[in-house]
C-alpha positions as CSV (number, residue, x, y, z in Angstrom):
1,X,-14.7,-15.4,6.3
2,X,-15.0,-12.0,7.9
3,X,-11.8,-9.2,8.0
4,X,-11.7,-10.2,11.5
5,X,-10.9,-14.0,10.5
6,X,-8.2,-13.1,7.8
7,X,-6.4,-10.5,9.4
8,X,-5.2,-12.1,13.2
9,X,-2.5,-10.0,15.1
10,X,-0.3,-7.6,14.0
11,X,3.7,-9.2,14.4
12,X,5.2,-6.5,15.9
13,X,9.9,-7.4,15.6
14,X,12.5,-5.1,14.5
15,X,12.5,-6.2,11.3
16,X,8.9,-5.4,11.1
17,X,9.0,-2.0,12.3
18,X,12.0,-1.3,10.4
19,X,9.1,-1.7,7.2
20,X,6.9,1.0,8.3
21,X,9.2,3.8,6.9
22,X,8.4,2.4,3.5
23,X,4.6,1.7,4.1
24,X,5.2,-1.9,4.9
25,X,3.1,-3.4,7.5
26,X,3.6,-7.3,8.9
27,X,0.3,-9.3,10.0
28,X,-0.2,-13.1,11.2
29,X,-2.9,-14.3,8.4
30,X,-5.4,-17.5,8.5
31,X,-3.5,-20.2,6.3
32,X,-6.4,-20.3,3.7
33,X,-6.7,-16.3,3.4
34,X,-5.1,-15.6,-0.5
35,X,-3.5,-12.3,-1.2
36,X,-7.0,-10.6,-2.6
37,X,-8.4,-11.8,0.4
38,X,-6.0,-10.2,2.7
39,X,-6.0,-7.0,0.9
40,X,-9.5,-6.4,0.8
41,X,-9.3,-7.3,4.7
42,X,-6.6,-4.6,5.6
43,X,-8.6,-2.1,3.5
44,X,-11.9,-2.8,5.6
45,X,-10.3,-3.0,8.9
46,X,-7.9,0.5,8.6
47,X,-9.7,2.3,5.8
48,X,-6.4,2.5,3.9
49,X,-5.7,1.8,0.4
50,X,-3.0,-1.8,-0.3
51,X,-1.2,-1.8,-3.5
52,X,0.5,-5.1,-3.1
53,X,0.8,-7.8,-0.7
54,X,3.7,-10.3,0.3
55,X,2.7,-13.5,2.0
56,X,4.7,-16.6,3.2
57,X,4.4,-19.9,4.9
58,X,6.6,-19.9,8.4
59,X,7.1,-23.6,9.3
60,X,6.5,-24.6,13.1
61,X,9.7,-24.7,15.1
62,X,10.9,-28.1,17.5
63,X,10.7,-27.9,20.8
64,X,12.1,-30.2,23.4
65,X,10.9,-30.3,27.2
66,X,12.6,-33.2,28.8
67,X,12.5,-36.3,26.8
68,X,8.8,-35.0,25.2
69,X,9.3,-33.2,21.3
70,X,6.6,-31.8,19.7
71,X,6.0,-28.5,17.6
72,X,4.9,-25.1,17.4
73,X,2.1,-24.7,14.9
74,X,3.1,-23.3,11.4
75,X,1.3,-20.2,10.3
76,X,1.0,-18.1,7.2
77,X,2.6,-14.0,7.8
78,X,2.2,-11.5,5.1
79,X,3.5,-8.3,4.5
80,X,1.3,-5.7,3.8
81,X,2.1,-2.4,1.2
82,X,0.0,0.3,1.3
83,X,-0.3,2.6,-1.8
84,X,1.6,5.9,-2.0
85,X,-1.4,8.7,-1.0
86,X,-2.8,6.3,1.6
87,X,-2.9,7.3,5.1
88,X,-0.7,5.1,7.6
89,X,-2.1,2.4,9.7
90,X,-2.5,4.5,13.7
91,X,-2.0,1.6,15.3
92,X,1.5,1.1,14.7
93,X,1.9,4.9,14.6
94,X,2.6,5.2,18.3
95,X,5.5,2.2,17.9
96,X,8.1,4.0,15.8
């Protein structure tokens, strides 16, 4: 898989960009991407440096419309910390 593969969209919530004053950055990850994987991604795609990286399952939601149910699809997020002389992310910068 390339960077592009592992690394999908950037979640962008409160929570999230409450993280970036301590170098923590939140992305939506391919389920079978492991925590080397996703490191060495973010590393390629920003040119920054990761010292450790937080992932976690997040389990599709019900949904109801009418008398139809079904599911959102569940999908793997992980949190990304970048080490302590490495330059910030300039995507997000413009979001704080």
């Amino acid at each position: 898989m390339t960077a592009q593969d592992i690394v999908i969209k950037p979640i962008i919530t409160e929570k999230s960009m409450s993280g970036l004053q301590d170098s923590k950055y939140t992305f939506r990850v391919a389920k079978s991407a492991n925590k080397i994987e996703i490191a060495k991604a973010v590393e390629e795609l920003f040119g920054v440096k990761v010292a450790k990286v937080n992932t976690m399952h997040v389990r599709g939601r019900l949904k109801r419309m009418g008398l139809h149910t079904g599911s959102t699809p569940s999908w793997k997020k992980a949190i990304v910390t970048l080490a302590a002389g490495s330059k910030t992310i300039e995507f997000f910068d413009g979001m704080i």
